[in-house]
C-alpha positions in Angstrom: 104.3 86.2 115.7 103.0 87.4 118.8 100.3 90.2 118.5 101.7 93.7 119.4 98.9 95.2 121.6 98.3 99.8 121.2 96.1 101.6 123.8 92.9 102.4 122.2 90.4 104.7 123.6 87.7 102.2 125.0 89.4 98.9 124.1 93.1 97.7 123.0 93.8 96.8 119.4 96.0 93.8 118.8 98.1 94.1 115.7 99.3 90.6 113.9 101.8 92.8 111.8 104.2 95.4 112.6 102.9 99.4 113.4 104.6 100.8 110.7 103.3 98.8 108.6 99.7 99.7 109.0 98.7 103.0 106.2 97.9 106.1 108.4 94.5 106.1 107.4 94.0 102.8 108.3 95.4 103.1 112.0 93.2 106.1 112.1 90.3 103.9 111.1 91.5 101.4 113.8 91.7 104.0 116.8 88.0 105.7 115.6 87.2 101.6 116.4 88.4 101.3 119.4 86.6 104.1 120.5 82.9 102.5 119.9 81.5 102.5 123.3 80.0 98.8 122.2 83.3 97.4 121.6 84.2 94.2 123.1 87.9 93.1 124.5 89.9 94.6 121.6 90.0 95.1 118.0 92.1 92.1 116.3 94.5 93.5 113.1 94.7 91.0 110.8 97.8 91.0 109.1 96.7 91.8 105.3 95.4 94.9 107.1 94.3 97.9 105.2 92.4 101.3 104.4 88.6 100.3 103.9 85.3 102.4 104.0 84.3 102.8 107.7 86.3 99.6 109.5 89.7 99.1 107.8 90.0 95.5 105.8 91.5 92.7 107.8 89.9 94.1 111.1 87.4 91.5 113.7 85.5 93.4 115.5 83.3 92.3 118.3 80.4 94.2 119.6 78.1 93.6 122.7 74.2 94.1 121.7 75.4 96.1 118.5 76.9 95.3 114.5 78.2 97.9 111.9 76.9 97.0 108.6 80.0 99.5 107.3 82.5 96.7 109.4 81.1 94.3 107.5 81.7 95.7 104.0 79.5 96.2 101.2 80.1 92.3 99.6 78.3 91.0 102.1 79.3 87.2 102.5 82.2 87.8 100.0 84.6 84.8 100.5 86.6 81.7 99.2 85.6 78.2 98.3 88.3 75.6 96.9 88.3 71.9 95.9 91.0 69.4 95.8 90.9 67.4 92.4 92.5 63.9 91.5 94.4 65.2 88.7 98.3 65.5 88.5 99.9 68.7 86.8 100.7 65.5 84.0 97.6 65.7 83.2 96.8 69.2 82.2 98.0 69.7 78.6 100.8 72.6 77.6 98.9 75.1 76.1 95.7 76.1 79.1 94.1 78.1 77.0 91.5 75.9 76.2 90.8 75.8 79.7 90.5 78.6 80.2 88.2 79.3 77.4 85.9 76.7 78.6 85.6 78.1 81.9 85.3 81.5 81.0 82.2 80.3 78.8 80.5 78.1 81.5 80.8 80.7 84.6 79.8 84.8 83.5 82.2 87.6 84.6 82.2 90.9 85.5 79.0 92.5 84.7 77.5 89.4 82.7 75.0 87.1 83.6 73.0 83.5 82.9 70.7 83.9 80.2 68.7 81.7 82.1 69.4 80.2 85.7 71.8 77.8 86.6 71.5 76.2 90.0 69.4 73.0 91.7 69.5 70.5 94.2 73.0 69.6 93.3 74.8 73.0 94.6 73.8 73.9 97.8 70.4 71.8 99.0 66.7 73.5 99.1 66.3 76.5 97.0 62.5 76.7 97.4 62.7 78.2 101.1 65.9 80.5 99.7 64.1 82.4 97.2 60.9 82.9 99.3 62.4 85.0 101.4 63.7 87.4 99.1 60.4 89.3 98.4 61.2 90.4 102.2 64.3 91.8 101.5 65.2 95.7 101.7 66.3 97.6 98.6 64.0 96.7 95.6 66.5 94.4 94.0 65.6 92.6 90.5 64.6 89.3 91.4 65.7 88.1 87.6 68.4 90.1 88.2 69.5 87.9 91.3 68.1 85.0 90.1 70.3 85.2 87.1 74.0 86.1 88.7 73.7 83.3 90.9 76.8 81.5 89.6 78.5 84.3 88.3 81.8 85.5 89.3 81.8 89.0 89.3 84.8 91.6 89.0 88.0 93.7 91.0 89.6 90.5 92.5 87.5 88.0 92.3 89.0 84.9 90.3 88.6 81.5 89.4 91.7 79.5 89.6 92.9 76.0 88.5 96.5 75.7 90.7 98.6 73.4 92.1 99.9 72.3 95.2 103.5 71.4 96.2 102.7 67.4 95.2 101.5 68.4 92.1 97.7 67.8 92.8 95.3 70.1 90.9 93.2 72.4 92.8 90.2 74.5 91.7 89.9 77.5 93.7 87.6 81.0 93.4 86.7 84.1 95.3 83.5 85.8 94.9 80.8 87.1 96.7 76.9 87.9 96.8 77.3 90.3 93.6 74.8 92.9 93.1 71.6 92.2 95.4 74.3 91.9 98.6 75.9 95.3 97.6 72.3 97.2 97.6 71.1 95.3 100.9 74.4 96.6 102.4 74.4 99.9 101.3 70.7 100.1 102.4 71.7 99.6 106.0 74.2 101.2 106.2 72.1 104.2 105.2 69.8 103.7 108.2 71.9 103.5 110.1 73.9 106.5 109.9 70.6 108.4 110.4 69.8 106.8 113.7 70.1 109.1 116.4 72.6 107.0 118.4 75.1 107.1 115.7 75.3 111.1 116.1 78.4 111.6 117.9 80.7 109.0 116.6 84.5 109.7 115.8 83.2 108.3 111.7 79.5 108.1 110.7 80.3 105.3 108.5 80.9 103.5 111.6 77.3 103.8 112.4 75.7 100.7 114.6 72.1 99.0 115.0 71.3 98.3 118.6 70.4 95.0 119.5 66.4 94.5 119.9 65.3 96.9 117.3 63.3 96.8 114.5 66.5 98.3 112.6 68.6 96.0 113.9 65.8 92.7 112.7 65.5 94.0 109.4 69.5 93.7 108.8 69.9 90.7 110.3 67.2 89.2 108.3 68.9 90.5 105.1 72.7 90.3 106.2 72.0 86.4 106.6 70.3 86.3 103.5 73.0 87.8 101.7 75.6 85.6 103.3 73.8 82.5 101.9 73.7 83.9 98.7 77.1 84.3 98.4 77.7 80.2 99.9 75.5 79.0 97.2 76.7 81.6 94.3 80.5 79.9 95.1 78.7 76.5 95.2 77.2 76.9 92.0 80.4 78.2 90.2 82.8 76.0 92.1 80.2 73.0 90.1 80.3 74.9 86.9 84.2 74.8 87.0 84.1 71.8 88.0 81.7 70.3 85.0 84.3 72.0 83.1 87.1 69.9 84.2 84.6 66.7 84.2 84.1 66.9 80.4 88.0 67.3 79.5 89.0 64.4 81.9 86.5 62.4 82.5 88.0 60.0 85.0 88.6 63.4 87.5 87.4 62.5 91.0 87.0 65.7 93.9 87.8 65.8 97.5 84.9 67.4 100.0 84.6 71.1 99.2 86.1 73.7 101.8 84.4 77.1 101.8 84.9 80.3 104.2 83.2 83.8 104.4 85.6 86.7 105.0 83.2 90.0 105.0 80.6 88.6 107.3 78.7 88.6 110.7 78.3 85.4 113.4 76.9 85.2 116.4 79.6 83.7 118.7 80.9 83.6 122.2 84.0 84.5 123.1 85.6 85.2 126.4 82.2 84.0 128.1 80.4 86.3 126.4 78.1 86.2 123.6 79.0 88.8 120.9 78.8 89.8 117.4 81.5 89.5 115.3 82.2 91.5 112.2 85.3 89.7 109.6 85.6 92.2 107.0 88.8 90.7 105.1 89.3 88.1 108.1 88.2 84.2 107.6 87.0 82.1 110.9 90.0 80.0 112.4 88.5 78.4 115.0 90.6 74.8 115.9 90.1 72.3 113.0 88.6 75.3 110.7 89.6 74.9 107.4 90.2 78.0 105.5 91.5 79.8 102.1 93.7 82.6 102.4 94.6 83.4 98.7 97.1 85.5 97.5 97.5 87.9 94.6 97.1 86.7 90.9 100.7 85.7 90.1 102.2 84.4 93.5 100.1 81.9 95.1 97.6 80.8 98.0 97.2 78.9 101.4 94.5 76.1 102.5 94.8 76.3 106.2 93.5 74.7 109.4 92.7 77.1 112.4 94.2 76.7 115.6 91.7 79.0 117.8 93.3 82.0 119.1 91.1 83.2 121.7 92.9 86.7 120.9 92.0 87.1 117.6 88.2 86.0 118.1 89.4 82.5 116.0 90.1 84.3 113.3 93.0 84.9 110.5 93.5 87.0 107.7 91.5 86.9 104.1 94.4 87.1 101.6 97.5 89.3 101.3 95.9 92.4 101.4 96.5 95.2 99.1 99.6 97.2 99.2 98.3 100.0 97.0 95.3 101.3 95.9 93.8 100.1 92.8 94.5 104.3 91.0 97.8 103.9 92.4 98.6 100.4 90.4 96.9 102.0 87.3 99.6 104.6 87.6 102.5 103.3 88.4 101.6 100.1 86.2 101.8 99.0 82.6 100.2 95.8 80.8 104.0 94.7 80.0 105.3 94.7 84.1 101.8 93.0 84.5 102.4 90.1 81.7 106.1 89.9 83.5 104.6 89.3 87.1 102.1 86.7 85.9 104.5 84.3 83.1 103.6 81.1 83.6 100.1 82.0 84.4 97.4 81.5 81.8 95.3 84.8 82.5 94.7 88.3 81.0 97.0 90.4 80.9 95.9 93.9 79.3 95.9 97.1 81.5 92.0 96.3 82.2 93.3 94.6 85.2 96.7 96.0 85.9 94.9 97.2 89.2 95.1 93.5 89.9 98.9 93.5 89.8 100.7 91.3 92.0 102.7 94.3 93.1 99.7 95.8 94.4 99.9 93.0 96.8 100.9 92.3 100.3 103.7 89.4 100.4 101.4 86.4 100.9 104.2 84.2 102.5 104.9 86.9 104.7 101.7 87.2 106.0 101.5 83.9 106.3 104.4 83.7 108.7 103.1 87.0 111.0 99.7 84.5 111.5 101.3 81.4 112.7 99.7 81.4 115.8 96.3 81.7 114.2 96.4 78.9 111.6 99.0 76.2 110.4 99.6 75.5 106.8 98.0 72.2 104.7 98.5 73.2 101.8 100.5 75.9 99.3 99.2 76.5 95.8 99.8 78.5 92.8 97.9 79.1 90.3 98.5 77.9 86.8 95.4 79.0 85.4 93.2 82.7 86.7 90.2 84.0 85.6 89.5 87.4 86.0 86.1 89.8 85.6 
């Protein structure tokens, strides 16, 4: 579809879904945006748009000489990794318990850990250099306490899925982000930043910036990028451990290159002849060739995609399907029965502990799909067979 562009206060927001289908709050959210007096262009509305804290999820925001850590979110580097196996769906056995099992063993969720740590040369090249770093980092984070959740999955909705496409290949597929050292570097900034005295006057403190050569703004760069590696190689690690998993039960499984995208992160890029930052919080890059994951909710199904590089949306395309309700609201209207009815077929939990998780509580993935097909084509559609859940 083609974007439907509203007057905003210092720049236009472009919508890649219909008005009335954006949550008041969350239009309110867009407008306080547009009103940022470091704005670039326009605000591009992804369209698995909705309420968030500060910047509304499934919002790219570019900024001249300034970032909100708040429009970046507080999973800093949360995002998607997925793998293409050799297997056939004639290959998995009937009953994917086991499978599951196996996996939930190898790879901790929720608010477990690794006894001990997990990771080398295998997942995601030189660690050395990685962990140097973090005795620079803001916040006072455990360092055994990061060490050890490197590989772990984490809870709300992240997943690890085994799926299959629409040929019948076997795909592994998770979502998960840089668990608890990325949350207390992000909620550190964002902090500062509302005390700085710049941020004073703005429509939502939450939406509180760091200007561009200042110490404040160093020290969260240093740390945002830090955090956004940690999350790559936490998703490397895993997407191995799963992996290892499947290596052990079929031993004659081959893998396809790995395809991995951020969708609550910060790049430096240029667009329109200008160099800006550029905040995805629930948004993947879809530059031209970019391949990307846009999943959708536990019992429907998911997308690979390849960008096509909208210059209007910043090269960029939507994170998932979105949430439809909030997570109290599912809990409410919900029961573990409508939630066991939405996911048959799907080996995965299915007690009110994650009824929150509900497809219902979801955005129609194939529609959004559809209202992006200027952003990205399709390669592949999957659906999951097996989900773990934190």
């Amino acid at each position: 579809m083609n974007a439907t562009v509203i007057r905003g206060k210092n720049v236009d927001i472009r919508l890649w879904t219909r008005p009335e289908e954006v949550e008041e709050h969350a239009m309110r959210q867009l407008h306080n945006i547009s009103a940022l007096p470091w704005a670039f262009k326009h605000v591009a509305v992804m369209p698995d748009v909705h309420y968030g804290k500060g910047a509304t999820v499934g919002s790219v925001i570019a900024m001249r000489d300034a970032v909100s850590p708040a429009a970046v979110g507080v999973d800093i580097g949360c995002g998607m990794a997925a793998v293409r196996t050799s297997l056939r769906a004639s290959d998995l056995p009937d009953d994917l318990g086991r499978i599951r099992s196996e996996i939930e063993q190898a790879v901790p969720v929720g608010f477990s850990m690794h006894k001990a740590t997990v990771f080398d040369g295998r997942d995601a090249g030189d660690w050395g250099a990685f962990w140097n770093d973090f005795g620079t980092l803001a916040g006072g984070f455990d360092r055994a306490r990061a060490l050890h959740q490197m590989g772990t999955l984490g809870g709300g909705n992240h997943f690890i899925e085994v799926c299959l496409d629409t040929t019948q290949q076997v795909w592994v597929m998770l979502h998960s982000g840089s668990r608890g050292v990325g949350n207390i570097l992000a909620q550190h900034h964002i902090a500062v930043a509302r005390g700085l005295a710049h941020n004073a006057e703005l429509p939502d403190r939450d939406l509180a910036v760091f200007l561009a050569k200042t110490p404040e703004m160093e020290a969260y760069r240093r740390d945002l990028y830090w955090a956004q590696d940690y999350a790559r190689r936490n998703r490397a690690v895993m997407l191995r451990l799963v992996c290892s998993v499947l290596s052990a039960q079929f031993p004659q499984v081959t893998y396809d290159k790995p395809i991995s995208c951020h969708h609550n992160y910060v790049a430096e890029e240029t667009h329109f002849d200008t160099e800006v930052m550029v905040t995805r919080k629930g948004a993947i890059r879809a530059g031209r060739g970019d391949m990307g994951i846009i999943p959708g909710s536990m019992g429907t199904g998911s997308y690979i995609v390849r960008g096509l590089g909208n210059p209007d949306s910043f090269e960029s395309a939507s994170h998932g399907a979105g949430r439809r309700m909030s997570r109290t609201k599912a809990k409410k209207r919900f029961s573990a029965k409508d939630l066991a009815a939405q996911t048959a077929g799907v080996e995965c939990r299915k007690d009110a502990g994650v009824v929150d998780e509900i497809p219902a509580a979801y955005k129609d993935i194939d529609e959004v799909i559809r209202n992006q097909s200027d952003l990205v084509e399709v390669v592949a559609k999957l659906k999951q067979v097996i989900c773990v859940k934190g």
